[in-house]
KOLKENU-460092 format. One record per atom (N, C-alpha, C): residue number from 1; residue in one letter; x, y, z. Coordinates in pm, 1 decimal, padded with zeros to 6 digits. Example, Ala and Ser with C-alpha at 12.3 -4.5 7.8 and 13.67 -1.06 7.14 Angstrom:
KOLKENU-460092
NODE  1  a  01319.0  -00569.0  00780.0
NODE  1  a  01230.0  -00450.0  00780.0
NODE  1  a  01320.0  -00330.0  00780.0
NODE  2  s  01285.0  -00225.0  00708.0
NODE  2  s  01367.0  -00106.0  00714.0
NODE  2  s  01290.0  00003.0  00787.0
***
This chain:
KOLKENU-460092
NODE  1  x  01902.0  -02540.9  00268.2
NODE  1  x  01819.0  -02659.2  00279.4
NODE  1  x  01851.2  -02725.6  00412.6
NODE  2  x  01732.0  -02764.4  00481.3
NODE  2  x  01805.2  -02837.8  00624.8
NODE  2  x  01787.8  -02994.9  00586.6
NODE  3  x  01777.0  -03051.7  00709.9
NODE  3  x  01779.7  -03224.9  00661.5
NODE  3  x  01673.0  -03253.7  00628.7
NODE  4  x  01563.5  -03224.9  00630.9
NODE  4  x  01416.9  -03273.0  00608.0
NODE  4  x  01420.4  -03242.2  00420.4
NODE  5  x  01499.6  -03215.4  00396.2
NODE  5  x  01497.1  -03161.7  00228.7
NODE  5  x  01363.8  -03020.9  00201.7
NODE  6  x  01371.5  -02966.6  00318.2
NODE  6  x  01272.2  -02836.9  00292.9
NODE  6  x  01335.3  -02723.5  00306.1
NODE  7  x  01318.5  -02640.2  00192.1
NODE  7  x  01366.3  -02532.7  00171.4
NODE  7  x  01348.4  -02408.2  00276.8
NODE  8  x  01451.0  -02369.3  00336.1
NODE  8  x  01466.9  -02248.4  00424.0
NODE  8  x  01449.2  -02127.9  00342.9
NODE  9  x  01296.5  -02043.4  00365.0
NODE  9  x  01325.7  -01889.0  00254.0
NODE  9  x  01318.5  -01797.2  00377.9
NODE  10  x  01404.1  -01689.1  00371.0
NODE  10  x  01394.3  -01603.6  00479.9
NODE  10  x  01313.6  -01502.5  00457.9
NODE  11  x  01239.6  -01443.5  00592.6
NODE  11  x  01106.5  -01341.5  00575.4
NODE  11  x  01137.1  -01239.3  00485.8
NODE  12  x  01213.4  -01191.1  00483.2
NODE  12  x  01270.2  -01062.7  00390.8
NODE  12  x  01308.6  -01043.0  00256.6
NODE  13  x  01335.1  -01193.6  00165.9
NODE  13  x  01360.4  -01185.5  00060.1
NODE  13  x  01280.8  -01076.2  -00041.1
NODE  14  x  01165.7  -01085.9  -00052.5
NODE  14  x  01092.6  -00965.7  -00148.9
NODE  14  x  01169.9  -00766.8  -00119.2
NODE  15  x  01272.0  -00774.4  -00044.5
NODE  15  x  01262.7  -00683.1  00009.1
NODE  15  x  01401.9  -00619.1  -00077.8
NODE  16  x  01464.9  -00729.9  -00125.1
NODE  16  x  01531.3  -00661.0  -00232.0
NODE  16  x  01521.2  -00632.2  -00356.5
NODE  17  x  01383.4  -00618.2  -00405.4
NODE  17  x  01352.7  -00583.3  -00522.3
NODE  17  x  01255.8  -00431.1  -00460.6
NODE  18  x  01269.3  -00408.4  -00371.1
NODE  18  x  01205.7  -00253.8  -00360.3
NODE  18  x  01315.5  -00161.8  -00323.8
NODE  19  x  01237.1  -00028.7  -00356.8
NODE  19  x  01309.0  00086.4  -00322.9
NODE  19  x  01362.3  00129.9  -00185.9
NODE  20  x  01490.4  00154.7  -00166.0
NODE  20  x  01497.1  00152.6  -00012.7
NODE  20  x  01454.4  00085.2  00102.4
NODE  21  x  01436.2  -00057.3  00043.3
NODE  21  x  01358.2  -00171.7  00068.7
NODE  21  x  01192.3  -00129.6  00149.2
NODE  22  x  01165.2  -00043.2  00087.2
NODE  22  x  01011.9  -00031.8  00128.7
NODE  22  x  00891.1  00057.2  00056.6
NODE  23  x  00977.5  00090.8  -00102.8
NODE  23  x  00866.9  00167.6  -00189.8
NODE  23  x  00886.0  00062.9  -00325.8
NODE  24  x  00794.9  00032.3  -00352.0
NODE  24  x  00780.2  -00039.2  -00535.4
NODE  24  x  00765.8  00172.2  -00586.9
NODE  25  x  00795.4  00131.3  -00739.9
NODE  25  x  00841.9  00229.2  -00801.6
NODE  25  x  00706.1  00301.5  -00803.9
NODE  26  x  00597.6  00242.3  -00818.0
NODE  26  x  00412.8  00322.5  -00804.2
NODE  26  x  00427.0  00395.8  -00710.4
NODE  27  x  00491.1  00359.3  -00566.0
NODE  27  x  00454.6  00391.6  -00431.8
NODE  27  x  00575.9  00519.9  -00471.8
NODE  28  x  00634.6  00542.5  -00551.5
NODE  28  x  00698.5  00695.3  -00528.5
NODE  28  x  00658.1  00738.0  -00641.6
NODE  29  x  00610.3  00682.6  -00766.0
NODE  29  x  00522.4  00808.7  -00793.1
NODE  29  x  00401.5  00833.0  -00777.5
NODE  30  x  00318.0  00794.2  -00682.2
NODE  30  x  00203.7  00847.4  -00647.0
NODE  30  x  00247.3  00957.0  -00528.4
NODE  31  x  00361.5  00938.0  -00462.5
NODE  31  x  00400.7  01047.2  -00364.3
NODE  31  x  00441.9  01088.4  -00408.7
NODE  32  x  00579.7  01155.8  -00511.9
NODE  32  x  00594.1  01266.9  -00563.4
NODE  32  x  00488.7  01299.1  -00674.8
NODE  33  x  00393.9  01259.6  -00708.6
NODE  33  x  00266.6  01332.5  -00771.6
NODE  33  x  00175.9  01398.5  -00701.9
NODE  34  x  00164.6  01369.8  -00581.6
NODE  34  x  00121.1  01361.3  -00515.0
NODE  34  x  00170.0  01531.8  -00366.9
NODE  35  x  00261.7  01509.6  -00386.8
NODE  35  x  00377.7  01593.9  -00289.7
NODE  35  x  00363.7  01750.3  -00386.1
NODE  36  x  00407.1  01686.5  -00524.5
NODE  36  x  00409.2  01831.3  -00616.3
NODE  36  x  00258.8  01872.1  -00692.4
NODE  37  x  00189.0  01801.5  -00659.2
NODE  37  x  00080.6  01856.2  -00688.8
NODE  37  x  -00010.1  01978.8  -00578.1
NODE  38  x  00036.2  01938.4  -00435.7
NODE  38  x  00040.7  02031.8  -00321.3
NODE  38  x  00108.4  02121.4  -00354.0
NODE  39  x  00243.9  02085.1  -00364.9
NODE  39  x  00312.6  02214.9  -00384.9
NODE  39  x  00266.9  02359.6  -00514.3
NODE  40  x  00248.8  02255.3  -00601.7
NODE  40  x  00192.9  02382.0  -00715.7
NODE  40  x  00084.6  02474.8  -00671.5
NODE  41  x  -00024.3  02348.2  -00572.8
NODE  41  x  -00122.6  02437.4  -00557.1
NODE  41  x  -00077.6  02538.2  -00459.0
NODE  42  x  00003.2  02487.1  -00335.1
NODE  42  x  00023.8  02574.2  -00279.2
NODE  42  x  00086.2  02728.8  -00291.7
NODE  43  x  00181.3  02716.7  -00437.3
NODE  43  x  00220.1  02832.7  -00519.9
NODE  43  x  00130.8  02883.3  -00558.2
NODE  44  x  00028.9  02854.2  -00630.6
NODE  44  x  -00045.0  02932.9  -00686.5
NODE  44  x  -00147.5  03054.5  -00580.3
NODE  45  x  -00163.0  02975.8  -00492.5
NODE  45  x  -00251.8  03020.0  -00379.6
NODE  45  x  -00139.8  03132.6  -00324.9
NODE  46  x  -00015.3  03119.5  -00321.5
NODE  46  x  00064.9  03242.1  -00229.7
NODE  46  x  00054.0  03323.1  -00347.8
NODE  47  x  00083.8  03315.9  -00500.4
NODE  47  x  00049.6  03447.5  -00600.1
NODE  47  x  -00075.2  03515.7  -00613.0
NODE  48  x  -00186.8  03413.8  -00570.6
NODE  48  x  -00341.5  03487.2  -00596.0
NODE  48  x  -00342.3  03568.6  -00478.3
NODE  49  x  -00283.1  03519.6  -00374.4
NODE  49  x  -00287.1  03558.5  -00206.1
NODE  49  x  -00444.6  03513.8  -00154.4
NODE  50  x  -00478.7  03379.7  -00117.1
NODE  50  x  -00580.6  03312.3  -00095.1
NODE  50  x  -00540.3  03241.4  00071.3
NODE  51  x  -00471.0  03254.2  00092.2
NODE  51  x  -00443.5  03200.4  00194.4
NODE  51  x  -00547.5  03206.4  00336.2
NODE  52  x  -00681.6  03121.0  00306.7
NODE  52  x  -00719.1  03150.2  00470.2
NODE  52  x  -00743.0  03022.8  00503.8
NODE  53  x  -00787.5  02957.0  00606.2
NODE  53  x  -00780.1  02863.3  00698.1
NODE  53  x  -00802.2  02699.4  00605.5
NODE  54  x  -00968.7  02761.4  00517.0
NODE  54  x  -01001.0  02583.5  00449.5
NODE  54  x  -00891.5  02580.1  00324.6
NODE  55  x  -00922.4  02712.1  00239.7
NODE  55  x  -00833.9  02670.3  00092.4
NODE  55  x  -00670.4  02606.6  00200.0
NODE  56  x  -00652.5  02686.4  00259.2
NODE  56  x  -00516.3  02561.2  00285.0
NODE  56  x  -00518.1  02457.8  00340.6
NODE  57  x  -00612.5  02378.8  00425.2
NODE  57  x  -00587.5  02238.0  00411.2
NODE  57  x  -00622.4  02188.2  00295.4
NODE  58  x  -00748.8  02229.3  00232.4
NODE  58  x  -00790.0  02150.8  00132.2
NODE  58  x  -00664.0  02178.1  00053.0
NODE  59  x  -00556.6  02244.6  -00003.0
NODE  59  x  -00427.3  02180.1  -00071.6
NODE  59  x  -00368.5  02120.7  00006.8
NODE  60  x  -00366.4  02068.2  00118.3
NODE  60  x  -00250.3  02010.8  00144.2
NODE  60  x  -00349.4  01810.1  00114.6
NODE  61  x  -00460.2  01822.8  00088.3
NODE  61  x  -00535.5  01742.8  00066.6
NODE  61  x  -00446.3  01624.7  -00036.1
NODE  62  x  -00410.6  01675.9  -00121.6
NODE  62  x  -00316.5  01552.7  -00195.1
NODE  62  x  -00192.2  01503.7  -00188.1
NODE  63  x  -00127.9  01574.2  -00146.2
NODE  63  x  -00018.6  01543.1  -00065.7
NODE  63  x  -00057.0  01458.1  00051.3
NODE  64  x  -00119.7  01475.8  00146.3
NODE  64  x  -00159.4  01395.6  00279.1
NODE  64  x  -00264.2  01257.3  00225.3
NODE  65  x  -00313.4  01251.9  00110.9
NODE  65  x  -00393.5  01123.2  00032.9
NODE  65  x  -00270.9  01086.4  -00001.3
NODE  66  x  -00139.3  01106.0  -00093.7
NODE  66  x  -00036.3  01052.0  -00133.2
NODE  66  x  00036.9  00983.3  -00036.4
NODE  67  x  00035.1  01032.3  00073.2
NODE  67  x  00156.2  00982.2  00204.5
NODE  67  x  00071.8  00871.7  00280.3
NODE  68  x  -00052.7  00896.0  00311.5
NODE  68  x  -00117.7  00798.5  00358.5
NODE  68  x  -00144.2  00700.2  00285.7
NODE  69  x  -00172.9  00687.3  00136.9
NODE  69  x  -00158.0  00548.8  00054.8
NODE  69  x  -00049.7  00492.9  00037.4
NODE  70  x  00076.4  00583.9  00043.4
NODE  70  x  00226.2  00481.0  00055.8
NODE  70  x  00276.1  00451.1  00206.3
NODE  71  x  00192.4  00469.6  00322.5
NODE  71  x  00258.1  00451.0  00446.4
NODE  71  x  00252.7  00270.8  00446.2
NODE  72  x  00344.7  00223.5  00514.8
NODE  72  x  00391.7  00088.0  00565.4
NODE  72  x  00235.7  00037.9  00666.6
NODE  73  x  00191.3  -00084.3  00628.1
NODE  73  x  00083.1  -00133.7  00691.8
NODE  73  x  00135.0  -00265.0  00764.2
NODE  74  x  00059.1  -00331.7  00858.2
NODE  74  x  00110.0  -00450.7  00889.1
NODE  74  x  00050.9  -00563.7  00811.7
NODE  75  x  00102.8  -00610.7  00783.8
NODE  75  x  00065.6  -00824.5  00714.8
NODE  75  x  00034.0  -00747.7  00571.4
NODE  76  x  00047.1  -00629.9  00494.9
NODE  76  x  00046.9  -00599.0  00378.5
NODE  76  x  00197.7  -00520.5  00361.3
NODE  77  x  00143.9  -00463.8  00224.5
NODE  77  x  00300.1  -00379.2  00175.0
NODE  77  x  00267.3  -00281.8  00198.5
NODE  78  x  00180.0  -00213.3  00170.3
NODE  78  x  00141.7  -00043.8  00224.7
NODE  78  x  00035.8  -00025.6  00223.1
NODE  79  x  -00055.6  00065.5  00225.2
NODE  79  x  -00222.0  00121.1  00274.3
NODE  79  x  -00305.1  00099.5  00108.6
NODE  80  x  -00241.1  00132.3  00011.0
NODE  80  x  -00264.9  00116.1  -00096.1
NODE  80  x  -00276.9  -00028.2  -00140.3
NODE  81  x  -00165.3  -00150.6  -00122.2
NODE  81  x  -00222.0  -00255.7  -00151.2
NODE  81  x  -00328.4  -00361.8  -00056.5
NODE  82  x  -00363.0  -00281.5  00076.7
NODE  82  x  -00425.9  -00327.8  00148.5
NODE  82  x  -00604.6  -00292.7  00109.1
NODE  83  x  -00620.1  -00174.9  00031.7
NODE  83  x  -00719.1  -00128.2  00029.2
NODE  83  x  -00762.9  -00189.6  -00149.3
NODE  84  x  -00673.8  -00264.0  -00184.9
NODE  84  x  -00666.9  -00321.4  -00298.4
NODE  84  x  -00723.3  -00453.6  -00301.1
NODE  85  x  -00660.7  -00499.1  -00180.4
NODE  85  x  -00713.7  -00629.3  -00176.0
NODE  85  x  -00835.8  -00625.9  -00114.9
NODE  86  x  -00892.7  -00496.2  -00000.2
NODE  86  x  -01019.2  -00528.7  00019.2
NODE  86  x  -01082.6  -00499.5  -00105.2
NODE  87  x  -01093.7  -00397.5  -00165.5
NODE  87  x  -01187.9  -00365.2  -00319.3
NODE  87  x  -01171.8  -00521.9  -00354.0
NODE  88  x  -01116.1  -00574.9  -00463.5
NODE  88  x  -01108.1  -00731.0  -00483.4
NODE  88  x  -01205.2  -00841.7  -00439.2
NODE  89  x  -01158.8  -00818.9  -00259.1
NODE  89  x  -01271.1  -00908.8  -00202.0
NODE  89  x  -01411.9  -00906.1  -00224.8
NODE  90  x  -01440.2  -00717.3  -00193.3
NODE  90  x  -01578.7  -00726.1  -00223.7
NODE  90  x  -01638.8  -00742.9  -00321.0
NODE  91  x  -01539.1  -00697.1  -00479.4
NODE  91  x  -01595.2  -00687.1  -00586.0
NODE  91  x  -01591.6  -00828.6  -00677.5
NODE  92  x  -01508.6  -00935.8  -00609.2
NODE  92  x  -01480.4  -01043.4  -00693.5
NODE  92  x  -01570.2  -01139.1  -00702.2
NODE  93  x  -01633.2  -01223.4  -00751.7
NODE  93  x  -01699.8  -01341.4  -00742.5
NODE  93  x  -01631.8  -01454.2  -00742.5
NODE  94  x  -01599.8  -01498.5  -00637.5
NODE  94  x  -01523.1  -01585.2  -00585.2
NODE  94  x  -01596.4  -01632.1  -00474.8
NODE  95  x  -01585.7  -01758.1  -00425.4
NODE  95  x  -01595.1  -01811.2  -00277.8
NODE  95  x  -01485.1  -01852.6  -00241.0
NODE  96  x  -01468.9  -01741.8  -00122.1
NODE  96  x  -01323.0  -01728.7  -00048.8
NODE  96  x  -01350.0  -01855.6  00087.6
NODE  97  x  -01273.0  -01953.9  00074.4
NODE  97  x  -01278.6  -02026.6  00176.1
NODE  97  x  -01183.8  -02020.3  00298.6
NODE  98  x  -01218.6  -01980.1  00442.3
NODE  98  x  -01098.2  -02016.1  00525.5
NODE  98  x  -01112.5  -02134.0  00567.1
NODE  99  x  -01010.8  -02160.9  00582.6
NODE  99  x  -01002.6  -02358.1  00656.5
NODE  99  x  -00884.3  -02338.3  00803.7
NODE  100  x  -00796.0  -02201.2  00815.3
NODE  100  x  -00780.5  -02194.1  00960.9
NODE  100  x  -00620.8  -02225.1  00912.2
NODE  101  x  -00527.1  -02173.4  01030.7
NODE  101  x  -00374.4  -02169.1  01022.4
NODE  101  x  -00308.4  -02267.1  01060.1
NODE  102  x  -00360.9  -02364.8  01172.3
NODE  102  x  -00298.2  -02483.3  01230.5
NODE  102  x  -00403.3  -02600.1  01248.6
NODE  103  x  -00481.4  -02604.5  01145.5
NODE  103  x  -00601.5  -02697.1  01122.7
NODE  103  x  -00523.2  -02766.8  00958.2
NODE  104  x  -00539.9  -02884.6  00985.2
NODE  104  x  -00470.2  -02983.8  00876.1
NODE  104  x  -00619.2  -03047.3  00818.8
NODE  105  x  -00559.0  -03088.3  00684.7
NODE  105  x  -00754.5  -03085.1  00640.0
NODE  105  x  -00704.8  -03218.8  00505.9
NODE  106  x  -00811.7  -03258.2  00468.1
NODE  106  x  -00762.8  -03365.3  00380.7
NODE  106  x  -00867.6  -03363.9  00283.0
NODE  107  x  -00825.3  -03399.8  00179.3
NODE  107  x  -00959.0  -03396.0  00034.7
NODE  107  x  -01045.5  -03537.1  00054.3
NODE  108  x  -01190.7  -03555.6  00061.7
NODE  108  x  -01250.6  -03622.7  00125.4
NODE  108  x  -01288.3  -03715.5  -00048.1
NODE  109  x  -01276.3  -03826.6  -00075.0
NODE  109  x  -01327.9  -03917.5  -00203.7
NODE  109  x  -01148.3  -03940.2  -00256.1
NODE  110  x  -01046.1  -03934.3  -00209.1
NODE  110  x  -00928.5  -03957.6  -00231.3
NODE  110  x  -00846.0  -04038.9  -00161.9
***
């Protein structure tokens, strides 16, 4: 607390309730579901012997959707809750108001 009686919270606090301070427990299992679901396919494909150019990216297709929804985003937690909050926006019925970051505003009949 400093002298003004306002509470000091430091930027990082949320950061000890995650994994390796940067996965919530979803964000690793959608990547190891994600990781071994490539991998199986990719087994199966070396026993059939399928191996030509598309069938192998298209497996590596969920694995690379898994890693890119848990990668680190900026001013969010990862790609996944960023794409969360846009769905939300568009789908919510709400009127989202901005009023601005260093604009001070006052309730007007008070």
């Amino acid at each position: 607390m400093n002298g003004n009686n306002q509470y000091l919270i430091p930027a990082n606090t949320k950061k000890g309730g995650l994994i390796f301070n940067i996965f919530q427990p979803i964000d690793l299992w959608i990547f190891g579901i994600g990781i071994g679901l490539t991998l199986l396919i990719l087994i199966l494909m070396s026993t059939v012997g399928g191996f030509d150019g598309i069938t192998s990216i298209l497996a590596l297709i969920p694995g690379l959707v898994a890693v890119v929804l848990v990668f680190p985003f900026p001013n969010y937690h990862n790609i996944r809750t960023a794409l969360g909050d846009v769905i939300a926006f568009y789908t919510n019925r709400q009127k989202y108001v901005w009023r601005g970051w260093c604009t001070s505003y006052e309730l007007k009949g008070k």
